[in-house]
VEXLUMLUM-644608 format. One record per residue (C-alpha): z, y, x; residue in three letters; residue number from 0. Coordinates in Angstrom, 3 decimals. Example, Ala and Ser with C-alpha at 12.3 -4.5 7.8 and 13.67 -1.06 7.14 Angstrom:
BEGIN
> 7.800,-4.500,12.300,ALA,0
> 7.140,-1.060,13.670,SER,1
This chain:
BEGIN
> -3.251,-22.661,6.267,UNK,0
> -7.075,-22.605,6.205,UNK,1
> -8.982,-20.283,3.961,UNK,2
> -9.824,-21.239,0.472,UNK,3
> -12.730,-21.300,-1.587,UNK,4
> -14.375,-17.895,-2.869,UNK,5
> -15.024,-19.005,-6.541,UNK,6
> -13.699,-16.144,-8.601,UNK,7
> -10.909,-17.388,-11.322,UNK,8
> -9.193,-16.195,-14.458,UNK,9
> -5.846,-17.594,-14.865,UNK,10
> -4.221,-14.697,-17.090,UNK,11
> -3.252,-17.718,-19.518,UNK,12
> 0.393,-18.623,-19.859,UNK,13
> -0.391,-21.935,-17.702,UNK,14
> 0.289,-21.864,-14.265,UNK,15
> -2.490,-23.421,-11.971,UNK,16
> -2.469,-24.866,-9.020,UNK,17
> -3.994,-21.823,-7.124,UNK,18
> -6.598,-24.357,-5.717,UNK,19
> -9.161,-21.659,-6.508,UNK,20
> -7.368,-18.681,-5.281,UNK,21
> -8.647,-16.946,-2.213,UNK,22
> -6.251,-16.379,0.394,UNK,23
> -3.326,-17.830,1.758,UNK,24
> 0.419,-18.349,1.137,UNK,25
> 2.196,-15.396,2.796,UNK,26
> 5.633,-15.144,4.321,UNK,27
> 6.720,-13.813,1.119,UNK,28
> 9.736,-11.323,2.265,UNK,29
> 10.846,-8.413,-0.372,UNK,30
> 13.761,-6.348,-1.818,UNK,31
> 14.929,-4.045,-4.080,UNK,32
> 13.413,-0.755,-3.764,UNK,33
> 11.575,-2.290,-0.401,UNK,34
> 7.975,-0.381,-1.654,UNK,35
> 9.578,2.755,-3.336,UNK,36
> 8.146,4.921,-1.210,UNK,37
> 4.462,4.178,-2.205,UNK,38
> 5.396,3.656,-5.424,UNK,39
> 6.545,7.261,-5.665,UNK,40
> 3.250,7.904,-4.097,UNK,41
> 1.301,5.929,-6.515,UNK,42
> 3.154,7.508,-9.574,UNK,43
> 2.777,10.588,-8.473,UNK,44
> -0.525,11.516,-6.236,UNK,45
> -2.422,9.233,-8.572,UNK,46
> -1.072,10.404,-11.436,UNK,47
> -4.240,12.045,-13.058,UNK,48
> -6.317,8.770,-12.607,UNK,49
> -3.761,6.393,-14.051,UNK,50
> -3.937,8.405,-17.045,UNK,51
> -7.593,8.723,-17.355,UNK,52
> -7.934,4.877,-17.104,UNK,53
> -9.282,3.693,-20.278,UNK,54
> -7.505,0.103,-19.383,UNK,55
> -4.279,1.041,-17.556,UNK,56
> -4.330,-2.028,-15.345,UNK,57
> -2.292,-2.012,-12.321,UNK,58
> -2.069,-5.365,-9.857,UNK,59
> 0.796,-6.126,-7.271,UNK,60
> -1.492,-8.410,-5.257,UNK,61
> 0.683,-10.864,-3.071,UNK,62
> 4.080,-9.429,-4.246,UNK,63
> 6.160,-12.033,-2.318,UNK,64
> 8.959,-14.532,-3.503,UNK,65
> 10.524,-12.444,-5.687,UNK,66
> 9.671,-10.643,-8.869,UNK,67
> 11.434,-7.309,-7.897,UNK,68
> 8.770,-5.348,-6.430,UNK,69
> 6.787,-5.828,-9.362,UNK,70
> 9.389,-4.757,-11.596,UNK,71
> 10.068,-1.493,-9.684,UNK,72
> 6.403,-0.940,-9.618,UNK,73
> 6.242,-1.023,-13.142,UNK,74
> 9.146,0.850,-14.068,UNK,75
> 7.755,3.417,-11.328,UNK,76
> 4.255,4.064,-12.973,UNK,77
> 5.563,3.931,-17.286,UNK,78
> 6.890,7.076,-16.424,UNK,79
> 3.594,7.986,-16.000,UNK,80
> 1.556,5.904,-18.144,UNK,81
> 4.401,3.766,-20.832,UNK,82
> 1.267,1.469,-21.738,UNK,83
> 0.773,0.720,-17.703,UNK,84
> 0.101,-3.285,-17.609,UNK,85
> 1.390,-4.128,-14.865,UNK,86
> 0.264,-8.182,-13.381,UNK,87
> 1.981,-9.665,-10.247,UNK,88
> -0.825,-11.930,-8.834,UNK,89
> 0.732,-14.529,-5.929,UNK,90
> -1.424,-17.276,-4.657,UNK,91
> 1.688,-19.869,-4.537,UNK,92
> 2.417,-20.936,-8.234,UNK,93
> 6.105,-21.810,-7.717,UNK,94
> 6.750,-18.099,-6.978,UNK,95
> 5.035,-17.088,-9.881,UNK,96
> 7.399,-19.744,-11.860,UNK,97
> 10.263,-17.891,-9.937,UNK,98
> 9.074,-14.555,-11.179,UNK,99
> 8.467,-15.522,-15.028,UNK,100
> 12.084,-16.755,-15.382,UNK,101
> 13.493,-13.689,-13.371,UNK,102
> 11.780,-11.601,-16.221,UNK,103
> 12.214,-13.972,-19.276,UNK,104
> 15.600,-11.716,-20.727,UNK,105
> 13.336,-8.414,-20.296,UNK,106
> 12.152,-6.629,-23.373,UNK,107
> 8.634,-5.940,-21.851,UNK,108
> 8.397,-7.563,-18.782,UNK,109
> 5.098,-7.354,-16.640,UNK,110
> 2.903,-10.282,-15.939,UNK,111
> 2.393,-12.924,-13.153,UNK,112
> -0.718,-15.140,-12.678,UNK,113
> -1.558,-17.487,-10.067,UNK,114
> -4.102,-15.897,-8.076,UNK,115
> -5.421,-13.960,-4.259,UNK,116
> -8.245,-11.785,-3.442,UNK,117
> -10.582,-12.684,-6.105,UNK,118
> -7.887,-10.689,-8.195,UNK,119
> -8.578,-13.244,-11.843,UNK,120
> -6.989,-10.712,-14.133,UNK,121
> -8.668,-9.579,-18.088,UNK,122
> -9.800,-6.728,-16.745,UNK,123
> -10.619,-4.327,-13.827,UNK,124
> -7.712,-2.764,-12.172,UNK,125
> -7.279,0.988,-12.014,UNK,126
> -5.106,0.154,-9.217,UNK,127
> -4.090,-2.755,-6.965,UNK,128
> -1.807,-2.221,-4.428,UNK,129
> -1.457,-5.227,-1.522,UNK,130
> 1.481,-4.430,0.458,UNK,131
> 2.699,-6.516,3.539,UNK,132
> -0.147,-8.842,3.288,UNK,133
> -3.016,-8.667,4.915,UNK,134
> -0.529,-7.828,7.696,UNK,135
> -0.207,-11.581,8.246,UNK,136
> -4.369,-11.754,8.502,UNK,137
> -6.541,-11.613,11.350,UNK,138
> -8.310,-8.274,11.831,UNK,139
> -11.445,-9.363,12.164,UNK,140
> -10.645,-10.023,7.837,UNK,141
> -9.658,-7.012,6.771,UNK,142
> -13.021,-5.078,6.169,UNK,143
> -14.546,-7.976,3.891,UNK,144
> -10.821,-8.280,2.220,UNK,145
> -11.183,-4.020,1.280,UNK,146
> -14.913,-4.931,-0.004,UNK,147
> -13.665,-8.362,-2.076,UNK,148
> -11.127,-6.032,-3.453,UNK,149
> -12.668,-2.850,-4.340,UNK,150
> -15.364,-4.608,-5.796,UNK,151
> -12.490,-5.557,-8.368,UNK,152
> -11.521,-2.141,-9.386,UNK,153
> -12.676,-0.285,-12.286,UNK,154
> -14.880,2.733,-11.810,UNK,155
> -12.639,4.851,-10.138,UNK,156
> -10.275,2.321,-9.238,UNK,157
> -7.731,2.956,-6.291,UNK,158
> -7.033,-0.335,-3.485,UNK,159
> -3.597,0.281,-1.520,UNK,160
> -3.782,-1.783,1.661,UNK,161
> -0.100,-1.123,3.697,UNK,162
> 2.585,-2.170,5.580,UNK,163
> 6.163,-1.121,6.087,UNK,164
> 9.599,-2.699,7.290,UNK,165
> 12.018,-4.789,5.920,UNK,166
> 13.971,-2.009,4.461,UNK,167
> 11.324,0.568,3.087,UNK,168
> 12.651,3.188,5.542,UNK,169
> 8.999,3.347,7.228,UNK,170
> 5.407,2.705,5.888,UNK,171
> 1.969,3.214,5.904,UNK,172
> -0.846,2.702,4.006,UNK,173
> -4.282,3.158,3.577,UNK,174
> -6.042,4.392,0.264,UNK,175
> -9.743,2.970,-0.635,UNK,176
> -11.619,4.126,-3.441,UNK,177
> -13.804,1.574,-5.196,UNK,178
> -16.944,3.528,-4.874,UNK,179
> -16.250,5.692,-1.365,UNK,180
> -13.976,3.058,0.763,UNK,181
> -11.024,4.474,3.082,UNK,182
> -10.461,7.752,2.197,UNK,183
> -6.969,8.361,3.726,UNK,184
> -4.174,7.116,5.583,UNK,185
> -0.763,8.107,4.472,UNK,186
> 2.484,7.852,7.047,UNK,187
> 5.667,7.727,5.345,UNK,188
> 9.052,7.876,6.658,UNK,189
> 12.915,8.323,5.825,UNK,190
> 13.778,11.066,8.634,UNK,191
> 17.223,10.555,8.937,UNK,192
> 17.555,7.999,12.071,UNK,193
> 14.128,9.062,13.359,UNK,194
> 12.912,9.163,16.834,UNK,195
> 9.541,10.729,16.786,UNK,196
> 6.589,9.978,14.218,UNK,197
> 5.081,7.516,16.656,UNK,198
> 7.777,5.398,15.571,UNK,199
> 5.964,4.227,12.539,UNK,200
> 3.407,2.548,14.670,UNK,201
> 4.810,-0.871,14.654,UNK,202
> 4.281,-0.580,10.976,UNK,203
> 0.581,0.589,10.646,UNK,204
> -2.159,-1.119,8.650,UNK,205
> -3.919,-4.268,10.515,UNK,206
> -6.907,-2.546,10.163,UNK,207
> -5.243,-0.041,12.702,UNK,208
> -1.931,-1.421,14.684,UNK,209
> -3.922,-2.837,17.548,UNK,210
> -5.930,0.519,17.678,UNK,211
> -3.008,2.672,19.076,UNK,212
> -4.504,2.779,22.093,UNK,213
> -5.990,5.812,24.391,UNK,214
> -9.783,6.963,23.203,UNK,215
> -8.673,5.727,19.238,UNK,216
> -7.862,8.732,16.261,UNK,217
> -4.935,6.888,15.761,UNK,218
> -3.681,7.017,18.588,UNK,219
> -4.236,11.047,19.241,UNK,220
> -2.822,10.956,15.965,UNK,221
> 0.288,9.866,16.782,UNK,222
> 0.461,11.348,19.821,UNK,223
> -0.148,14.838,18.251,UNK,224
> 2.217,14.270,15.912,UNK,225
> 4.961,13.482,17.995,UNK,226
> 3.899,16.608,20.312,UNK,227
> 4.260,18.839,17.246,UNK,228
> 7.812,17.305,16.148,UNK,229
> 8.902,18.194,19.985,UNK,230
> 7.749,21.676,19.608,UNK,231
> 9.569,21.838,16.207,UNK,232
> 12.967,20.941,17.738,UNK,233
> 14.289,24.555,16.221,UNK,234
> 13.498,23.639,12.838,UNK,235
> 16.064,21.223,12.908,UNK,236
> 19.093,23.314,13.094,UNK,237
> 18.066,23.641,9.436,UNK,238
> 17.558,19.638,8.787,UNK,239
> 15.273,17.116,9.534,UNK,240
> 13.152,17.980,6.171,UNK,241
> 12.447,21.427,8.146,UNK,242
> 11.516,20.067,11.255,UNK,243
> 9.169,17.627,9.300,UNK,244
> 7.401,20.058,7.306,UNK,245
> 6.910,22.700,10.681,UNK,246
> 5.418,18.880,12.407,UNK,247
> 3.309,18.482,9.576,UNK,248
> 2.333,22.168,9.346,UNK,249
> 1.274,22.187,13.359,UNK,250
> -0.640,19.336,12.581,UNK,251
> -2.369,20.598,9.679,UNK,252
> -4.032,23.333,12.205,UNK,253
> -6.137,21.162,14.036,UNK,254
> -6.432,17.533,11.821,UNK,255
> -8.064,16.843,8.444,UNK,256
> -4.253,16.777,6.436,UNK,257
> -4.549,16.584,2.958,UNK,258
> -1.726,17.200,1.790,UNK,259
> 0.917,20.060,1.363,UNK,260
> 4.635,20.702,1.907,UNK,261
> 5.514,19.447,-1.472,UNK,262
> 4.804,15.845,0.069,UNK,263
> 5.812,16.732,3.568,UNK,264
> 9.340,17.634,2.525,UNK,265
> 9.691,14.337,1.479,UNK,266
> 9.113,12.584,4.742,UNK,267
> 5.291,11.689,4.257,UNK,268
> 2.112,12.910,5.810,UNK,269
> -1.759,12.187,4.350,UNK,270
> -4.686,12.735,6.508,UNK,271
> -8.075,11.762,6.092,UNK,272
> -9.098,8.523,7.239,UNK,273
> -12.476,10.361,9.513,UNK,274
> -9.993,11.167,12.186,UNK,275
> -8.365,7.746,12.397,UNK,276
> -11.118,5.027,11.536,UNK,277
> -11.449,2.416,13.950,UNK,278
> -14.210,2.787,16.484,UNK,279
> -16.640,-0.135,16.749,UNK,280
> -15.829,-2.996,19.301,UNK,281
> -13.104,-4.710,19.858,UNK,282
> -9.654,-2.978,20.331,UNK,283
């Protein structure tokens, strides 16, 4: 499906439109229950302190899929946090967003659902949008004026989510942007039970950095580190994966810009700074 028109909308009406002036296009549309808990936990907790400053406490699922579930569990994720969160599914097909206003109808507070893409036609500047499993199905060569589009949504402050993870939430990555500084981090998170070695997340990276693992790239040394580290830690394993984790994660932490601590190690994830794994210019 081509690319559509850049016009910016606002379609937070009751009416559903036709999405003709939507930017983007219609995505595979897979989900699940629970499928995006594990940046969800993320979300509600990492990024607590600037939900809660937010003087609007708008929060977009951007592409959420053909089902209203993820938006649900986002929502119920971040009122623990913030109970006025608004929470607005935007999809750019407006028979899913049908789907998703029926699946809701019997709640008592249900969140929202427009018609809409990357021009993001909300009331209101997100604090937060998170666009998960979506620009997977992009070319790369869109990604870097899709984060600019976006941020240039958020409110002051804002946080963009840009990630990718498998068809049962067990691994996932993600990128975090901040409206005003751009890619700050890159967060790998896994469920350790099963695992291999941490380079086994790397058929689930961002686009902006799946055909970068490859020699001379920071994701790549990355990964390659990591899984290094999680050999060494072997030992650590007689008392559970979670140890052997948190000693990878630790040895790591010596040498590349991690920033985070064992609180979020322990349960399976690991944040660095995106410096050591931006994309060098050229082609991959």
């Amino acid at each position: 499906m081509p690319r559509q028109s850049a016009s910016r909308v606002r379609s937070g009406g009751p009416g559903v439109g036709s999405g003709a002036g939507a930017v983007g296009a219609v995505t595979r549309g897979t989900t699940g229950p629970d499928r995006l808990r594990r940046v969800e936990r993320w979300l509600a907790q990492t990024q607590a302190p600037r939900l809660r400053r937010a003087g609007d406490p708008l929060v977009v699922d951007l592409g959420y899929g053909a089902s209203a579930v993820t938006v649900t569990d986002l929502q119920r994720w971040l009122r623990r946090v913030r109970p006025d969160v608004r929470v607005v599914g935007l999809e750019i097909a407006p028979e899913r967003v049908v789907t998703a206003r029926a699946a809701v109808a019997h709640l008592p507070d249900p969140p929202e659902f427009a018609v809409g893409g990357f021009e993001v036609p909300t009331d209101g500047d997100p604090v937060l949008v998170r666009a998960f499993n979506v620009l997977r199905q992009y070319e790369t060569e869109e990604v870097e004026a899709t984060w600019d589009r976006l941020r240039d949504r958020l409110a002051g402050g804002g946080l963009l989510v840009d990630g990718t993870c498998d068809e049962l939430g067990r691994r996932a990555t993600w990128v975090a942007l901040e409206r005003e500084a751009g890619p700050v981090s890159l967060t790998l998170s896994v469920r350790l039970a099963g695992l291999p070695a941490p380079s086994a997340v790397a058929e689930r990276l961002p686009k902006a950095l799946i055909h970068r693992n490859v020699p001379g790239e920071g994701v790549h040394d990355l990964l390659r580190a990591a899984d290094a580290a999680w050999a060494r830690a072997a030992p650590a394993g007689t008392f559970g994966l979670r140890q052997r984790w948190i000693a990878t994660c630790r040895e790591l932490a010596r040498d590349w810009p991690v920033l985070d601590s064992a609180a979020r190690w322990r349960l399976g994830e690991l944040t660095v700074s995106w410096t050591c794994v931006a994309p060098r210019r050229g082609p991959a």
